[in-house]
N, C-alpha and C positions, 0 to 999 in steps of 0.2 A: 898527705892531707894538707901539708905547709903550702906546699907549692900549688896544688888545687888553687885553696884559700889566694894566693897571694895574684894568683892568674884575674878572678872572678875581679878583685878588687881593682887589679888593676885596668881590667874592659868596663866598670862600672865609671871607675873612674878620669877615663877617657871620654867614655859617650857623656858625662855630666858637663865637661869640660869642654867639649864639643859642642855643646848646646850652649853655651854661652858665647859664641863667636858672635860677630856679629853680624846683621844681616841688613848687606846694602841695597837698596833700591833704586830704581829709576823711573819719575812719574814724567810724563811730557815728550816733547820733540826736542831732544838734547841734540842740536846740530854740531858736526862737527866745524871745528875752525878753519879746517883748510876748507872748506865749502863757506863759510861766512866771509872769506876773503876774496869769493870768487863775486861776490856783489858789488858792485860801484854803482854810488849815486848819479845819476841819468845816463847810464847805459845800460842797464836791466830792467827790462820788462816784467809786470807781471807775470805772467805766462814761465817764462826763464825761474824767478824767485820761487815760483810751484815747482819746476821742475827739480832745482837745482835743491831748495830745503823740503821739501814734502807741503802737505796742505797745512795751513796755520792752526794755531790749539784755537785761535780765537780771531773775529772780526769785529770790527767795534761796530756797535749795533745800528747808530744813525751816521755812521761813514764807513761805507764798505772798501773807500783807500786807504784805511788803517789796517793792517794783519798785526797780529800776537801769536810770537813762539815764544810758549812756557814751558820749564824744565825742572823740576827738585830734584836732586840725589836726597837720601833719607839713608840714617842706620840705625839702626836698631836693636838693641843686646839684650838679649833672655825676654824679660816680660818689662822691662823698663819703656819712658813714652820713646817714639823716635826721635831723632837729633835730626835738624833739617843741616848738611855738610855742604851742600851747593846749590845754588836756585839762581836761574838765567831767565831773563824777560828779554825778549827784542820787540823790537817794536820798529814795523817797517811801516812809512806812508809813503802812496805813491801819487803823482801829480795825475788832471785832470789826460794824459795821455796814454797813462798807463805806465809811467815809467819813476824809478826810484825816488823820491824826493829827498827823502830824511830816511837815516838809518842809528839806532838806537840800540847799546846793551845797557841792561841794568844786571848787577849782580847782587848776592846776598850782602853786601857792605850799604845798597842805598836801601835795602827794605827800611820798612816802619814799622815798630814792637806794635802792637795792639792788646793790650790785656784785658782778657776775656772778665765782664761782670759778673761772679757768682749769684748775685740775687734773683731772686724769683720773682715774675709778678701776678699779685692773687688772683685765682681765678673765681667772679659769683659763681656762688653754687655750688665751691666744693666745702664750705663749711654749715652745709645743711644739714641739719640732723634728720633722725629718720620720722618724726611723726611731722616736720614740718614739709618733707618731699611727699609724705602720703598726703595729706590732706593742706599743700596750702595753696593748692587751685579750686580750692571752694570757694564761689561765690563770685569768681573773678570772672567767669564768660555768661552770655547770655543766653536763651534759647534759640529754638529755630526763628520764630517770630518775631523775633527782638526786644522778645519782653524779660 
């Protein structure tokens, strides 16, 4: 029964221990590096940078010779929030021919903290009570007639 017992505990005690590992992610188009080397400014075509990294996460909305490839790793253990471990921006513009102009990484060292506001802001009408929601569109519209 000892040895039962000490089996059970010990497969309990594994898969608990197990779930606590942790759990990496990867959101975006994480290019690899030896492909980011294959780029040079003004001898790569757009066309080339498609082929060569995939379609961009992003295009800048009023200049379509801007691309953005965004990347997070994230990990994450048990029920805790995720930790961001790596975050890659490039940022390719290309000249009016199509070809490289500017070539740009950011990594997680230039991000900007931003801290999120807890406060709320009131919304009318959600501190109405109930006999003012029944009755306090009385008197406020008029008839068909306009009387």
């Amino acid at each position: 029964m000892g040895i039962r017992l000490s089996l059970v505990l010990t497969a309990v005690l594994a898969a608990v221990l197990g779930a606590c590992s942790p759990r990496v992610s990867t959101h975006g188009n994480l290019p690899d590096p030896d492909l980011l080397a294959d780029i040079e400014v003004g001898h790569v075509n757009k066309n080339e940078v498609a082929r060569i990294l995939g379609t961009p996460s992003s295009v800048a909305p009023f200049d379509s010779d801007t691309w953005y490839y965004v990347s997070e790793k994230t990990k994450t253990v048990a029920f805790f929030e995720p930790e961001v471990t790596e975050r890659k921006i490039i940022i390719i513009r290309f000249d009016k021919r199509g070809m490289v102009k500017e070539f740009k990484t950011f990594g997680l060292e230039e991000a900007k903290q931003i801290e999120m506001v807890e406060r709320k802001t009131p919304t009318a009408g959600n501190e109405l009570g109930l006999l003012r929601q029944m009755f306090g569109n009385i008197g406020r519209f008029e008839g068909k007639g306009g009387k």
